[in-house]
N, C-alpha and C positions, 0 to 999 in steps of 0.2 A: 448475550451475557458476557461479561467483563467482571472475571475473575484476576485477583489481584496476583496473579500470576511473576514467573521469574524469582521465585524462592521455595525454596526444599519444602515441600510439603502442601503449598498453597492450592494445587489442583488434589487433594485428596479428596476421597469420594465424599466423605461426609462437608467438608468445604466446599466444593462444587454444587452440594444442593442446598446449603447454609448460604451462600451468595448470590444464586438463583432467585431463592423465596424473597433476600433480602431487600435486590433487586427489581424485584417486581413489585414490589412494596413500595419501593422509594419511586418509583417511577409511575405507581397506578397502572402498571400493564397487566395483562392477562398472558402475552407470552414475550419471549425475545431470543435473539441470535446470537451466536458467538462464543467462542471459550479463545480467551486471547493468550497467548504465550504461553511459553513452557515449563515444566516444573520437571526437572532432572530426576526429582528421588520417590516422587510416584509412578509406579509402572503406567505405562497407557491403560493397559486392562483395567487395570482400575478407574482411571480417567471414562474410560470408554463406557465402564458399567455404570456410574454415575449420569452420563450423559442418558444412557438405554433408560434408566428410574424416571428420570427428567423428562424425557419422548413421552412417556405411558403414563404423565399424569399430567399432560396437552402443555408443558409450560413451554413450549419453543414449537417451530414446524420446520424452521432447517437450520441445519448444522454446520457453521462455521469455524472454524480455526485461523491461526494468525501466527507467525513469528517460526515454523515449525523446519526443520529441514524438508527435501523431495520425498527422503529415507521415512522419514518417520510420517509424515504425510501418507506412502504409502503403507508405513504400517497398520497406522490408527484406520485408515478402509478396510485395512484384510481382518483386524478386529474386528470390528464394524458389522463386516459383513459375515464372519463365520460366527457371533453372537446372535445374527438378525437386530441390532440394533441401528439406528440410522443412519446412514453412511453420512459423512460428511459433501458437502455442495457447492462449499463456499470458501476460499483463500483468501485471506486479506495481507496485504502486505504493501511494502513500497515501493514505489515505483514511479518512473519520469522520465525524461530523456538523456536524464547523466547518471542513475540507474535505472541501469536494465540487465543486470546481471539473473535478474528471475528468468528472463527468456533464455538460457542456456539449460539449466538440469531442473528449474522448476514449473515451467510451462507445458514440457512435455509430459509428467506426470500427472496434471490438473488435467491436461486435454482427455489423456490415456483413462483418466480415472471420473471424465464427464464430470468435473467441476468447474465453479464459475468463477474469476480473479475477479478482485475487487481492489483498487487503487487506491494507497492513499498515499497523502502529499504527492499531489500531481503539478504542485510548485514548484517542488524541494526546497521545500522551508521559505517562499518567498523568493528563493536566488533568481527562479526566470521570472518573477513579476515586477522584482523594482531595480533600479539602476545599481551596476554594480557597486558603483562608487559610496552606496546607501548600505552596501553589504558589505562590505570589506571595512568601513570607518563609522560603524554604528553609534548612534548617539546613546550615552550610556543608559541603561534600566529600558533599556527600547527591548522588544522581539528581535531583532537582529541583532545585539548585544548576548541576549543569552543564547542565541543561536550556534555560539562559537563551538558548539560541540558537534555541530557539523562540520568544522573545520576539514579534518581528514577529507573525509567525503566528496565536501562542495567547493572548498578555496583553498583550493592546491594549485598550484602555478599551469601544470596542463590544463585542467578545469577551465578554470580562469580565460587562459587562453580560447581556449574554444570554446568559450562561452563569448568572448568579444566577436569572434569571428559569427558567429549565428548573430548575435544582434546586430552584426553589421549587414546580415543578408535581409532580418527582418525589417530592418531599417528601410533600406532599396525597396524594399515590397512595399511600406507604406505602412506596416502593422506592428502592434507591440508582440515581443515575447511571448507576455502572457499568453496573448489571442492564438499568434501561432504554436504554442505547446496545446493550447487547450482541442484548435484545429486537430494535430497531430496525433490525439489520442484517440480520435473519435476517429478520421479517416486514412490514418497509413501506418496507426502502431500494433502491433498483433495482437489488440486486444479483439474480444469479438462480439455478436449483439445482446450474448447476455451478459457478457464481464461488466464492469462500472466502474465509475471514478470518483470518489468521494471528492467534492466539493468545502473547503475549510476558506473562511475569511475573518478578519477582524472587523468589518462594516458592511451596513445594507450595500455600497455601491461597487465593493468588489465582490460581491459574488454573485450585481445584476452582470459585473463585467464578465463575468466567468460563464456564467447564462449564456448571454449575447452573444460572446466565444463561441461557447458549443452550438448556438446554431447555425455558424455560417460554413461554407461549403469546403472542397479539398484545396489544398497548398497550391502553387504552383513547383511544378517539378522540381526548379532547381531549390527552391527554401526546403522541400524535406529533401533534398540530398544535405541542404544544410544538418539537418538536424541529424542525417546519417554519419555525416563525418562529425558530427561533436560528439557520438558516440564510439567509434572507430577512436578517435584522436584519445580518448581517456579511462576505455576500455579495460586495456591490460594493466590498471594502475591499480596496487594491492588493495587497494581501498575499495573496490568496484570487483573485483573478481570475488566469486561464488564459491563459499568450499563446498 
């Protein structure tokens, strides 16, 4: 479920089960997952009890959130659970190899609290699939034209930098980018067998490419040291640190 969330009042309880039914409607489902983002000026409990209503008349079977602090994350389980309503399962958030600020304060409370990450933009927006040169001088009304509000984020001059240096390691290895992040998620990133990676493309043939990725085998050593140090290298840059 995909509550239009991130405004005062948007998860209130009677809207949470008003875009549930809404949802399920528009989509022909019988159940679905998720409560995305957060809504400041409703209490959880109430969030929570809306969800509980939701459990007990079959329209979801797990419980996912999105966008949340570690904090509130474990709030909404200690609700959860001292209501008997259904604990949440599922994280969804961002995540890649130039963020990985969730492996600091919010990994450990998924693991703690036996839920499962789910990843998305495991590109970051595109920047490890196509040439920088493609990213940085976007052709206008393109996806990497409106992209620019990742700027902070993804093309900042350390970024940058240690993004040429990995594609210069990928390069020597014989393989794109892409292939090696997609490698990297599946065999050396703390994700684990039940976490996941959401998959996003604009065509059939980049996400047979993404496919094809994830099925071939681990790095050799020194390309994920590559991708260790292009994390190290852009780490402590305010943009990437976790409050």
């Amino acid at each position: 479920m995909k509550a239009p969330a991130f405004s005062p009042k948007s998860l209130a309880e009677e809207k949470i089960i008003a875009n549930c039914n809404a949802n399920l409607k528009a989509l022909g489902q019988e159940k679905q997952d998720y409560l995305h983002g957060p809504d400041p000026e409703t209490p959880l409990e109430e969030q929570c009890r809306a969800i509980g209503k939701l459990y007990s008349e079959g329209k979801f079977s797990k419980f996912g959130i999105s966008n949340l602090s570690p904090a509130e994350v474990q709030k909404i389980h200690d609700i959860c659970k001292q209501e008997n309503y259904p604990l949440p399962s599922i994280y969804q958030d961002g995540y890649n190899p130039i963020q990985r600020s969730a492996e600091v304060s919010l990994f450990p409370v998924l693991r703690k609290l036996n839920m499962n990450f789910y990843a998305f933009n495991p590109l970051a927006g595109g920047v490890l699939a196509k040439k920088l040169d493609d990213v940085l001088n976007p052709a206008p009304g393109t996806r990497f034209d409106a992209m620019k509000v990742f700027g902070d984020m993804y093309l900042k001059k350390p970024t940058l930098d240690a993004l040429a240096v990995l594609k210069r390691r990928c390069d020597e290895e014989g393989i794109a980018v892409m292939e090696g992040t997609m490698r990297w998620f599946l065999h050396h990133s703390p994700l684990g067998e039940e976490d996941g990676v959401i998959l996003g493309s604009s065509s059939t043939a980049q996400i047979n490419a993404s496919l094809t990725a994830c099925g071939k085998g681990l790095l050799d050593e020194g390309l994920v040291k590559a991708f260790e140090d292009l994390w190290a290298a852009i780490m402590d840059e305010p943009s990437h640190v976790q409050s």
